[in-house]
PQR file of N, CA, C, O and H, with PARSE charges and radii, in Angstrom:
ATOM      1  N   UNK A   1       0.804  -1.207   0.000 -0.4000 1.5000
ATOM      2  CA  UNK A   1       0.000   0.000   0.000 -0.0000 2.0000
ATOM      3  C   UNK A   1       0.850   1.276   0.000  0.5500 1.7000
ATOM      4  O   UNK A   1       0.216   2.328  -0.087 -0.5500 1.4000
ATOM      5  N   UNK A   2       2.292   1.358   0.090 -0.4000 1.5000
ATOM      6  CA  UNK A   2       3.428   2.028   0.310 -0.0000 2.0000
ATOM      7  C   UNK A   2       2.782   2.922  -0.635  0.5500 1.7000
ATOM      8  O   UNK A   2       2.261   3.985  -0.298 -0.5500 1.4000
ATOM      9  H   UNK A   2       2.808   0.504   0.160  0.4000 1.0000
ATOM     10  N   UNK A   3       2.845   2.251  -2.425 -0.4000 1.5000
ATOM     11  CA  UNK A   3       3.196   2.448  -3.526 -0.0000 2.0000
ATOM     12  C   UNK A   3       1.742   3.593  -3.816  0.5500 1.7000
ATOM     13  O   UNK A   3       1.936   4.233  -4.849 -0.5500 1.4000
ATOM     14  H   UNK A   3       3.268   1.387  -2.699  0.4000 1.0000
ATOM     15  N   UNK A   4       0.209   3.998  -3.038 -0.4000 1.5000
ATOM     16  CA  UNK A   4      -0.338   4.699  -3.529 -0.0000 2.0000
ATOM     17  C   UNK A   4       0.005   5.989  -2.673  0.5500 1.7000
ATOM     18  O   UNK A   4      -0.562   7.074  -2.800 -0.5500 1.4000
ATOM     19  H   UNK A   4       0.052   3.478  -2.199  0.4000 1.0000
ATOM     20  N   UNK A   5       0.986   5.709  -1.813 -0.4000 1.5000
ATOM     21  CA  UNK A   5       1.333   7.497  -1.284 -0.0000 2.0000
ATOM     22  C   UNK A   5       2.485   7.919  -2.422  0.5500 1.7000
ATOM     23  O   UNK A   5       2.337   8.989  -3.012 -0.5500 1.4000
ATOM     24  H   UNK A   5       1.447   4.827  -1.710  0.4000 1.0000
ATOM     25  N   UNK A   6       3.314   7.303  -2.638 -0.4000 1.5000
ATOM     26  CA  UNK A   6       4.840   7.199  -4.014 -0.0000 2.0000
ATOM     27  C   UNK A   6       3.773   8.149  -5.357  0.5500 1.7000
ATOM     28  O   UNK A   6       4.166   9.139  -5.973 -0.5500 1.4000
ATOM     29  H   UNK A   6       3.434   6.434  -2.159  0.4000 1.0000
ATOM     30  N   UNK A   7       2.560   7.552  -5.494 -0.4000 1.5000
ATOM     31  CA  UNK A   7       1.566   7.688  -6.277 -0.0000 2.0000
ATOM     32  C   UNK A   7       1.274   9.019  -6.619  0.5500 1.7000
ATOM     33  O   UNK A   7       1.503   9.632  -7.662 -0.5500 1.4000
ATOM     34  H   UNK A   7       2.240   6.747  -4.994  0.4000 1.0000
ATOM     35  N   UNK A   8       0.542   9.491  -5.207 -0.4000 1.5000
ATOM     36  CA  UNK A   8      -0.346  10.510  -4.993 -0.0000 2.0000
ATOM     37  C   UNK A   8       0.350  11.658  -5.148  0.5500 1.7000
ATOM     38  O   UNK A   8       0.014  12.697  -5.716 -0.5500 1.4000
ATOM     39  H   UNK A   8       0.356   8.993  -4.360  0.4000 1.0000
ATOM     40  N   UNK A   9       1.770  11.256  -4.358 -0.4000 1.5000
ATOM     41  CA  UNK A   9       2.852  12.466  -4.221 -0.0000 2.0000
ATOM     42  C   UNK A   9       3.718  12.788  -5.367  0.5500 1.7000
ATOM     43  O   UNK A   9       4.278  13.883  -5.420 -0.5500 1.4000
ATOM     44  H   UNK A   9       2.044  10.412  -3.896  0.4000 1.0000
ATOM     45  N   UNK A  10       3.814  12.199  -5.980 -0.4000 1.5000
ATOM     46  CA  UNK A  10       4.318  12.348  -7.655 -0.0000 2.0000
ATOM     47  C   UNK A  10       3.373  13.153  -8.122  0.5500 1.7000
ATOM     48  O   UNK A  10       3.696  14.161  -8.751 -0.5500 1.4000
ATOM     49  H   UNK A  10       3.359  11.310  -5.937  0.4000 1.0000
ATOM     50  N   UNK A  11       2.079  12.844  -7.892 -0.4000 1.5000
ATOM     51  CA  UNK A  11       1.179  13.413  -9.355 -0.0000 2.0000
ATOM     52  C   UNK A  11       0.620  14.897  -8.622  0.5500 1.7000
ATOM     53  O   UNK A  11       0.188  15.841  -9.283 -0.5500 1.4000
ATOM     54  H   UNK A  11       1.817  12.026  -7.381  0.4000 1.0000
ATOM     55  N   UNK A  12       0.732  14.879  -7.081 -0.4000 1.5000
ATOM     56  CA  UNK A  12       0.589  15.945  -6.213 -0.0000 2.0000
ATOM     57  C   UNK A  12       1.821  17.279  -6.668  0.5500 1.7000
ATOM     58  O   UNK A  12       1.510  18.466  -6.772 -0.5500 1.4000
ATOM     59  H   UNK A  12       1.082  14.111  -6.544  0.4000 1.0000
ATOM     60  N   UNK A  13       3.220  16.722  -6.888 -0.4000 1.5000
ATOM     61  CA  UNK A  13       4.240  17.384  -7.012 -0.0000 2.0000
ATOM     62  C   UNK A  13       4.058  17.839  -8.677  0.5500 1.7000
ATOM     63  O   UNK A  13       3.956  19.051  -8.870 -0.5500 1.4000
ATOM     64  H   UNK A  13       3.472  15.758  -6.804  0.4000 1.0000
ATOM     65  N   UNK A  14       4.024  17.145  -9.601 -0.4000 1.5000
ATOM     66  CA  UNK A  14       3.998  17.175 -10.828 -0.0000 2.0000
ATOM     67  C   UNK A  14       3.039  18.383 -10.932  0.5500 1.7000
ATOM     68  O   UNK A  14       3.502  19.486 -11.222 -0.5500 1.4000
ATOM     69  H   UNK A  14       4.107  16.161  -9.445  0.4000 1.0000
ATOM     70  N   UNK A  15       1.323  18.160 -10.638 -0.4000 1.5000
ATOM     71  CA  UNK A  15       0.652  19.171 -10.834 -0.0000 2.0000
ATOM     72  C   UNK A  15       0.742  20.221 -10.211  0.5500 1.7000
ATOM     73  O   UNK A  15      -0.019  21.152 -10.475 -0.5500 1.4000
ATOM     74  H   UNK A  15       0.947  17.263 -10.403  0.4000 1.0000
ATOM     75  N   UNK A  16       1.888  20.337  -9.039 -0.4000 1.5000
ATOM     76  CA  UNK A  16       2.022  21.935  -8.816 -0.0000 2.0000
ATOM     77  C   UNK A  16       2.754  22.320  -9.130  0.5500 1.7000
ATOM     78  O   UNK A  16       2.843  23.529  -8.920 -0.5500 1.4000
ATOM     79  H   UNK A  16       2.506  19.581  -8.824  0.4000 1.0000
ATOM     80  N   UNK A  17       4.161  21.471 -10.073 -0.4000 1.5000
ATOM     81  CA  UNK A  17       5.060  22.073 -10.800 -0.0000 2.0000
ATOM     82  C   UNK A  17       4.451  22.916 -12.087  0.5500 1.7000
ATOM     83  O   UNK A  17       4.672  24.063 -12.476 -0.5500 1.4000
ATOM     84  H   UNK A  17       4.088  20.488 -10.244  0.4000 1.0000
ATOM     85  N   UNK A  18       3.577  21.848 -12.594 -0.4000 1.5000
ATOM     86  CA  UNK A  18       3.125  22.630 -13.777 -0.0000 2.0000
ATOM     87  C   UNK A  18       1.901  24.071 -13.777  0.5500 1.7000
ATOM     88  O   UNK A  18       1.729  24.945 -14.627 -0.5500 1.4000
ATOM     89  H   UNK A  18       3.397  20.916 -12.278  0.4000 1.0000
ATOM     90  N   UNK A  19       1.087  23.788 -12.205 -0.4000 1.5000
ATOM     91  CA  UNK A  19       0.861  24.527 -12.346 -0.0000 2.0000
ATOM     92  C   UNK A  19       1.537  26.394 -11.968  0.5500 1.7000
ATOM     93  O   UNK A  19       0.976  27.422 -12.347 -0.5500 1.4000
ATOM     94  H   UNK A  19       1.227  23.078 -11.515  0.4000 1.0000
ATOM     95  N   UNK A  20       2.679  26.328 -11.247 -0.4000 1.5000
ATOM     96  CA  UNK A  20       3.788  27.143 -11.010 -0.0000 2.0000
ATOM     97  C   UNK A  20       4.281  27.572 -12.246  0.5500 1.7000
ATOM     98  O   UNK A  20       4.251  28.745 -12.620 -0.5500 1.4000
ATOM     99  H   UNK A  20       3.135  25.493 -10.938  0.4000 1.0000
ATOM    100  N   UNK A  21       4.676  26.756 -12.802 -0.4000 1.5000
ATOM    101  CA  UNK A  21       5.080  26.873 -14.319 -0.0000 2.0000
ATOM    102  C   UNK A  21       3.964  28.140 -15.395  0.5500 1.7000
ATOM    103  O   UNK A  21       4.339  29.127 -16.027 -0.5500 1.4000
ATOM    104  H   UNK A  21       4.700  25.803 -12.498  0.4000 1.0000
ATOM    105  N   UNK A  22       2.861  27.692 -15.260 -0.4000 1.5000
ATOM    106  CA  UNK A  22       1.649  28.066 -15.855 -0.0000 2.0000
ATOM    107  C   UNK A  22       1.919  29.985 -15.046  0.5500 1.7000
ATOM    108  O   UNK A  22       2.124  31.027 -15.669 -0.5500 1.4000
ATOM    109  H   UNK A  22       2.556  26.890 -14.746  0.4000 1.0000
ATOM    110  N   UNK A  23       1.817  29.809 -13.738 -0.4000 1.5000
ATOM    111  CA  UNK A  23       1.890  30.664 -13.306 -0.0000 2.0000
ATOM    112  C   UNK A  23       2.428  32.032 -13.569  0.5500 1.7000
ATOM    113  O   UNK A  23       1.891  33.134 -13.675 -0.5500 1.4000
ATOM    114  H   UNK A  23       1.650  28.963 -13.232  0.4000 1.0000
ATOM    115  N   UNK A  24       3.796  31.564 -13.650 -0.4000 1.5000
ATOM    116  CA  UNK A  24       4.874  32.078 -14.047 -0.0000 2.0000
ATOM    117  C   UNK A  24       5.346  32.859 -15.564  0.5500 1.7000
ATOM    118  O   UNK A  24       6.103  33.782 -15.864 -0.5500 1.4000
ATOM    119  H   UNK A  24       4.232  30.668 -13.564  0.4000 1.0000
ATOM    120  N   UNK A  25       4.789  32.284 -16.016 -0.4000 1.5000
ATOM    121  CA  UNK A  25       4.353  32.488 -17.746 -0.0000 2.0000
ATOM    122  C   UNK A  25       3.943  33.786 -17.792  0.5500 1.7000
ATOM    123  O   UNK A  25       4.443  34.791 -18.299 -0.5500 1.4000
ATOM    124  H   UNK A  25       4.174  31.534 -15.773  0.4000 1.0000
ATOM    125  N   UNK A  26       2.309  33.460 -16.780 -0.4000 1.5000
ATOM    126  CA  UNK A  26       1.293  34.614 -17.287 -0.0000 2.0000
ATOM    127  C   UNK A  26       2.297  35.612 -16.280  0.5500 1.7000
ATOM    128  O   UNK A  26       2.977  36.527 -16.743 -0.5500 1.4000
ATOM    129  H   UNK A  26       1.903  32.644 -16.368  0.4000 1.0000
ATOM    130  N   UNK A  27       2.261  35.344 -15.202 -0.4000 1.5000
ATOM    131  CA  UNK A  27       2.756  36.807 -14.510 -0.0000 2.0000
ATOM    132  C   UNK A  27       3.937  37.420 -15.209  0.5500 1.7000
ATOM    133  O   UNK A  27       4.054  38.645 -15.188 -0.5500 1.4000
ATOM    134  H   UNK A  27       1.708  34.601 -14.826  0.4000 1.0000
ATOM    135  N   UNK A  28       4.989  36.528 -15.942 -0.4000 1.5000
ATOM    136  CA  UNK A  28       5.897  37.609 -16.768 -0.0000 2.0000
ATOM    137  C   UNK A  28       5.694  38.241 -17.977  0.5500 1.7000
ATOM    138  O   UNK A  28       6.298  39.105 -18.613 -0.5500 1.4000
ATOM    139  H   UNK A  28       4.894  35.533 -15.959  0.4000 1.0000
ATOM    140  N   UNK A  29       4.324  37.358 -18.189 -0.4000 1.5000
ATOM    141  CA  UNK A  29       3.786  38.387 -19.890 -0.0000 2.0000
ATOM    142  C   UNK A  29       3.022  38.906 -19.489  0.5500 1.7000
ATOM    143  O   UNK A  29       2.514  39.390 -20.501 -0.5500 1.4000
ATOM    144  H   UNK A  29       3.833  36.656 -17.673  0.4000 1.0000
ATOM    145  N   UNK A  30       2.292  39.332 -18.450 -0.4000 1.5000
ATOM    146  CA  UNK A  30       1.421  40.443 -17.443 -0.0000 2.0000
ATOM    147  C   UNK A  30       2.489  41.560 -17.404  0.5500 1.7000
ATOM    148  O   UNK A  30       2.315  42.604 -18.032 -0.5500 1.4000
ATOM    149  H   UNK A  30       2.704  38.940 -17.628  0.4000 1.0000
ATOM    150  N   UNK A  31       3.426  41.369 -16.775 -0.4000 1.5000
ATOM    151  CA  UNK A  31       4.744  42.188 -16.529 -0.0000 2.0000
ATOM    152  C   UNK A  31       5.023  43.114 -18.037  0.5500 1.7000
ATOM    153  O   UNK A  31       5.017  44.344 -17.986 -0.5500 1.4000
ATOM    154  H   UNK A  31       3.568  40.521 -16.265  0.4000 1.0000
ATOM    155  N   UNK A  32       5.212  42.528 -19.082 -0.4000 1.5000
ATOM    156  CA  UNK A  32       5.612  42.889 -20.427 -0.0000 2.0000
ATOM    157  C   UNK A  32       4.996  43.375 -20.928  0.5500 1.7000
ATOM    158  O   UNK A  32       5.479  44.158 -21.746 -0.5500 1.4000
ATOM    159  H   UNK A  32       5.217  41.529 -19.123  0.4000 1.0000
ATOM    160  N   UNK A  33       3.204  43.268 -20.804 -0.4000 1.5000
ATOM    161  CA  UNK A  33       2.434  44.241 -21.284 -0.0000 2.0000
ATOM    162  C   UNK A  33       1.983  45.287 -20.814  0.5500 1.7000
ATOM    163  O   UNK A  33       1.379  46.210 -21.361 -0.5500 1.4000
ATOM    164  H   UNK A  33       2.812  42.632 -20.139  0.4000 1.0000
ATOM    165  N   UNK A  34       2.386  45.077 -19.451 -0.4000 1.5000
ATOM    166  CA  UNK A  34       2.362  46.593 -18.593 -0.0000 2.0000
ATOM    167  C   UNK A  34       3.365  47.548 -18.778  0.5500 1.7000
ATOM    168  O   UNK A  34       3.215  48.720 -18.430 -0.5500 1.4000
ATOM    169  H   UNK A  34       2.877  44.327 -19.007  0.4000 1.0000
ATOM    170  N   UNK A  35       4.629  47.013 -19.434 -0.4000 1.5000
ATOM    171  CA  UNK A  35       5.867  47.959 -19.769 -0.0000 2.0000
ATOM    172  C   UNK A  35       5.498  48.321 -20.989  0.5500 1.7000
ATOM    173  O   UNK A  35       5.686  49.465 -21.403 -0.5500 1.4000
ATOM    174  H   UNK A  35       4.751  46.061 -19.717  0.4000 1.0000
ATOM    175  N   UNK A  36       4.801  47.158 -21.862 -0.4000 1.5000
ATOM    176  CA  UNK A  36       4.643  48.117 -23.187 -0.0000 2.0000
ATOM    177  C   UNK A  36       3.584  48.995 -23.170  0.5500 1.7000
ATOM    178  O   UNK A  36       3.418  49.722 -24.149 -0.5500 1.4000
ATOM    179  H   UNK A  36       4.649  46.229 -21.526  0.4000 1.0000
ATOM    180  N   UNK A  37       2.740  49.064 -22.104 -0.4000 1.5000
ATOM    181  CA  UNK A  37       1.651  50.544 -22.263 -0.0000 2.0000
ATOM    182  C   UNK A  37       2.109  51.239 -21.434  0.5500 1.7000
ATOM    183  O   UNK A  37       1.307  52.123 -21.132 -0.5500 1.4000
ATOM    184  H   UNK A  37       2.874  48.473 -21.308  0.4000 1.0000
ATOM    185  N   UNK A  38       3.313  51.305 -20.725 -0.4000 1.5000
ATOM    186  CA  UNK A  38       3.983  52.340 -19.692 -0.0000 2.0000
ATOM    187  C   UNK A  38       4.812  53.229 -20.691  0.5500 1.7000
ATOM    188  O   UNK A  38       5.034  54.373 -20.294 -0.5500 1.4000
ATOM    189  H   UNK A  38       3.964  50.587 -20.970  0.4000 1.0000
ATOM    190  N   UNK A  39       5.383  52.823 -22.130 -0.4000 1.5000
ATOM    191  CA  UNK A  39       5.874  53.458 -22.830 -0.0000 2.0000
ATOM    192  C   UNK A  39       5.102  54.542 -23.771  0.5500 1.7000
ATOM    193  O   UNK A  39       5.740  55.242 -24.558 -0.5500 1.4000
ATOM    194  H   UNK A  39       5.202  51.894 -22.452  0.4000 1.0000
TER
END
């Protein structure tokens, strides 16, 4: 039964990598379009 915590916590870690990832994206092209209407 080890093997469904190994499980949970992989796919637990995975989906908050990607969603960090996702994150990260928008907030630096949020960032970029606020500099290009600051110009």
């Amino acid at each position: 039964m080890w093997y469904f915590s190994w499980i949970l916590g992989l796919g637990l870690a995975c989906a908050f990598s990607i969603l960090n990832a996702m994150w990260f994206e928008l907030r630096t092209a949020d960032k970029k379009a606020q500099a290009a209407q600051a110009k």
